[in-house]
BAFI-3210 file (N, C-alpha, C; in Angstrom, 3 decimals, decimal comma, padded with zeros to 6 digits):
// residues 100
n [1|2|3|4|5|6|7|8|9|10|11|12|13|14|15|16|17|18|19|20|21|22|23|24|25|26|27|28|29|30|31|32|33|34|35|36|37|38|39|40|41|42|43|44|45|46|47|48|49|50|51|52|53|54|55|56|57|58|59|60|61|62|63|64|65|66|67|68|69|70|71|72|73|74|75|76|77|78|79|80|81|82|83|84|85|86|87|88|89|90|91|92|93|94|95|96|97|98|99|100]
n.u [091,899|089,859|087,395|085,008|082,571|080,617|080,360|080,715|078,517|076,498|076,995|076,485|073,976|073,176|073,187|072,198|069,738|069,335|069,960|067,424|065,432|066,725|065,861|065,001|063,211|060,017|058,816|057,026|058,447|060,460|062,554|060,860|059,555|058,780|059,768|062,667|062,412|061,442|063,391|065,297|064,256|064,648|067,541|067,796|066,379|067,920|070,650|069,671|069,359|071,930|073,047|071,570|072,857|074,886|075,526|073,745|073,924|076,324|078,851|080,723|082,042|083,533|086,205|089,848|090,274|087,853|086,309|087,646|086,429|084,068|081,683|081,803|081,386|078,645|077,620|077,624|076,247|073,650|072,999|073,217|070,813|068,866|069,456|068,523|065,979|064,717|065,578|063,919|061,396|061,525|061,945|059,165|057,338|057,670|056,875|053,783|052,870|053,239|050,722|048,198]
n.v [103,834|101,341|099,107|097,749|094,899|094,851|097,566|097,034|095,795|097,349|099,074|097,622|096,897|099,822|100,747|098,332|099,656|101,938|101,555|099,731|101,752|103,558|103,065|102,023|100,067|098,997|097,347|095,375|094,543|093,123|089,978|086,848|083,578|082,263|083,468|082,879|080,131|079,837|080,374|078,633|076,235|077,109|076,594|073,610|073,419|074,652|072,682|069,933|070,914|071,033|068,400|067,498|068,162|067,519|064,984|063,121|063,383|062,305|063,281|064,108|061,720|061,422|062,467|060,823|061,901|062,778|060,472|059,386|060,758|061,727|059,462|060,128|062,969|063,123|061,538|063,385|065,576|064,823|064,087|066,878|068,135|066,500|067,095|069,997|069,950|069,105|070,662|072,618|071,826|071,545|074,369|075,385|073,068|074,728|077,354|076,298|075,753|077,928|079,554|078,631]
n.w [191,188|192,929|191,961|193,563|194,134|194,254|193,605|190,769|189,684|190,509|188,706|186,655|186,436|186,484|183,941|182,375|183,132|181,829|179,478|178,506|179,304|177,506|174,665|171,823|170,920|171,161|173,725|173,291|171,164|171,262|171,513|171,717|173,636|171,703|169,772|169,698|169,647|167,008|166,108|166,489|165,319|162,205|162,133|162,506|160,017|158,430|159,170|158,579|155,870|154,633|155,360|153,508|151,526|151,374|152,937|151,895|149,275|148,595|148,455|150,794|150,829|148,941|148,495|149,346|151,812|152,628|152,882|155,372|157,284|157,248|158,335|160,466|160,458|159,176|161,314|163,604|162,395|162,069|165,225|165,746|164,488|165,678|168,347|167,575|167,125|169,378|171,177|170,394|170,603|173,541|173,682|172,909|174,331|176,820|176,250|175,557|177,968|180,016|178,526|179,173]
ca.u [090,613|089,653|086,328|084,471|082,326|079,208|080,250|080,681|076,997|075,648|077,237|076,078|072,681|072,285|073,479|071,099|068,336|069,388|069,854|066,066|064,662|066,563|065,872|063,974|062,109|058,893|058,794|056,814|059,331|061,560|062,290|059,856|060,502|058,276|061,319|063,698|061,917|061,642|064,975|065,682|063,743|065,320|068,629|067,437|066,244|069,581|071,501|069,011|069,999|073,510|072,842|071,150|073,504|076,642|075,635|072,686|074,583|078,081|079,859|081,277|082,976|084,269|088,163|090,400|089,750|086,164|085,959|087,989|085,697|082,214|081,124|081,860|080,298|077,512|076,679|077,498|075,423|072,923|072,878|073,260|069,755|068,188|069,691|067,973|065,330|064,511|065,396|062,765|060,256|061,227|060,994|057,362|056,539|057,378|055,513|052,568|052,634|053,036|050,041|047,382]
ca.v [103,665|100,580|098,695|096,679|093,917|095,553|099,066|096,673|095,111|098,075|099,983|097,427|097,224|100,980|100,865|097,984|099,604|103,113|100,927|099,489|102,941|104,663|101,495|102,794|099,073|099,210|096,184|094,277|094,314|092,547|088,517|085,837|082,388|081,304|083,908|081,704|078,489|079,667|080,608|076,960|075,830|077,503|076,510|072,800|073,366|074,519|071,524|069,885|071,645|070,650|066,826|066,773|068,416|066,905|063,544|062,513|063,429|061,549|064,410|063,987|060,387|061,591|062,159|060,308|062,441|063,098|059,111|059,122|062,065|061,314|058,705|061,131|064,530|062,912|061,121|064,355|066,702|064,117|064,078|068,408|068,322|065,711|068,211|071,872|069,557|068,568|072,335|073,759|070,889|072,090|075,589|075,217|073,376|075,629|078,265|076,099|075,692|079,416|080,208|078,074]
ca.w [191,822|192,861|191,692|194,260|193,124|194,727|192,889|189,471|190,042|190,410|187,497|185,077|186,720|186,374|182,415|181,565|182,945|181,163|177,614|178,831|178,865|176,065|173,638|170,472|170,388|172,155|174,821|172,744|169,805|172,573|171,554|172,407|173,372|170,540|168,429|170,170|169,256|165,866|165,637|166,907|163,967|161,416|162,638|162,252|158,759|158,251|159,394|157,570|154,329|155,056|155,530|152,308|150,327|151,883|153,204|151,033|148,078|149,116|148,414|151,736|150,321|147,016|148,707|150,617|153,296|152,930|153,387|156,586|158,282|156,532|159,148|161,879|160,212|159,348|162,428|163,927|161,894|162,295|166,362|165,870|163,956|166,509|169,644|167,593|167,583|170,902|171,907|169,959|171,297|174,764|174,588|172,239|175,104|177,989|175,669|175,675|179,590|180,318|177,540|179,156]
c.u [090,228|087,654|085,857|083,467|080,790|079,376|079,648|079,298|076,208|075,659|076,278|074,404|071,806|072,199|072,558|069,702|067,742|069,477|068,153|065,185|065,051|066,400|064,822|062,686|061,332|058,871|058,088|057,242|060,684|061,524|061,271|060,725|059,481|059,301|062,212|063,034|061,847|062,950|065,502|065,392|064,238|067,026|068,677|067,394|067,472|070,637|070,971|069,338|071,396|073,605|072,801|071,977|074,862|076,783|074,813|073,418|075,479|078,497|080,690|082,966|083,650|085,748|088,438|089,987|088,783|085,807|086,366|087,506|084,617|081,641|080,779|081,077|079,079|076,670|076,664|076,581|074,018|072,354|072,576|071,400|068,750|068,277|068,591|066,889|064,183|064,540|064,287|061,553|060,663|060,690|059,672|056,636|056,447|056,518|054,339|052,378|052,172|051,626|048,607|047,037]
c.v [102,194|100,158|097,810|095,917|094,114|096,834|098,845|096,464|096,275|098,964|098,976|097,196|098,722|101,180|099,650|099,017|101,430|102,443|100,421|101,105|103,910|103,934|102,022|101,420|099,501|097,565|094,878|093,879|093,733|091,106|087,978|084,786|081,693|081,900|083,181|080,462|078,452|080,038|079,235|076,474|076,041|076,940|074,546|072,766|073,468|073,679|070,095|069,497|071,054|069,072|066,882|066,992|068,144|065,333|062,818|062,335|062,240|061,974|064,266|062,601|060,401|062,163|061,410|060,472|062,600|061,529|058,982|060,037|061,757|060,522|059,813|062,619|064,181|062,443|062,895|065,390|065,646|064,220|066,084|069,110|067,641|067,234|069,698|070,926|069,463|069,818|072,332|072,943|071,433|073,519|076,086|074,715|073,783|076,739|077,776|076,018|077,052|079,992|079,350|078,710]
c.w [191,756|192,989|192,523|193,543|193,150|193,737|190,985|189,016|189,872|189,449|186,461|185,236|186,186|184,848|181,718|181,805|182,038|179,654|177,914|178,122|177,538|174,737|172,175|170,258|171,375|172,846|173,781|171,184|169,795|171,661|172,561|172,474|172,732|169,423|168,741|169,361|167,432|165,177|165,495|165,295|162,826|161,351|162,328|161,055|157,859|157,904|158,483|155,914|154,211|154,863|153,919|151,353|150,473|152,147|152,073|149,775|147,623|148,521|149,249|151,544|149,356|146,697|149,472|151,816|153,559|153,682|154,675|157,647|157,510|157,724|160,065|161,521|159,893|160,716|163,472|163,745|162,216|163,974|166,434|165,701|165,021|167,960|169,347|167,971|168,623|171,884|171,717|170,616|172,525|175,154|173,662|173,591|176,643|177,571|176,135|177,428|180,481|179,507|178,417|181,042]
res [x|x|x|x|x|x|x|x|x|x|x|x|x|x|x|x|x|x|x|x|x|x|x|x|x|x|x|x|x|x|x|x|x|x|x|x|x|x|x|x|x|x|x|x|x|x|x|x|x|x|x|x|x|x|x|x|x|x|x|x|x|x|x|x|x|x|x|x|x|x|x|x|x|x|x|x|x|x|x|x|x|x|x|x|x|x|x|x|x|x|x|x|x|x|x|x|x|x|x|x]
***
């Protein structure tokens, strides 16, 4: 039996909207994109956590090899924390745009 791409579309159309209705959460127990944003946040704090207890330390410098990858994971984890960042500032303020 072959699957057309219209038949596929419409199968998974009809199966979200049957997981929709048989869903035990109630709609408003759905994610937000302030749960997103604070997910973001958390995710930051995280990286964060990580910096301090890897770079701050110089733990990172305390092998051979840590020394020849330290520059680079830090600036890295460094740019990672700047990026959740800058998420979570965007979607806080598409929240605030939509809320007003």
């Amino acid at each position: 039996m072959k699957l057309t791409k219209a038949r596929l579309r419409q199968v998974i159309k009809e199966e979200n909207q049957r997981l929709l209705e048989h869903s035990d959460a109630p709609s408003n127990d759905r994610p937000s994109w302030t749960d997103l944003a604070n997910q973001v946040d958390g995710v930051s704090k995280m990286i964060n956590t990580i910096a301090d207890n890897y770079i701050t330390s110089a733990w990172l410098f305390r092998t051979d090899y840590g020394k020849d990858i330290a520059g680079d994971v830090a600036q890295n984890l460094v740019q990672l924390y700047r990026d959740a960042e800058a998420l979570s500032g965007l979607i806080r303020e598409y929240v605030e745009t939509k809320e007003e």
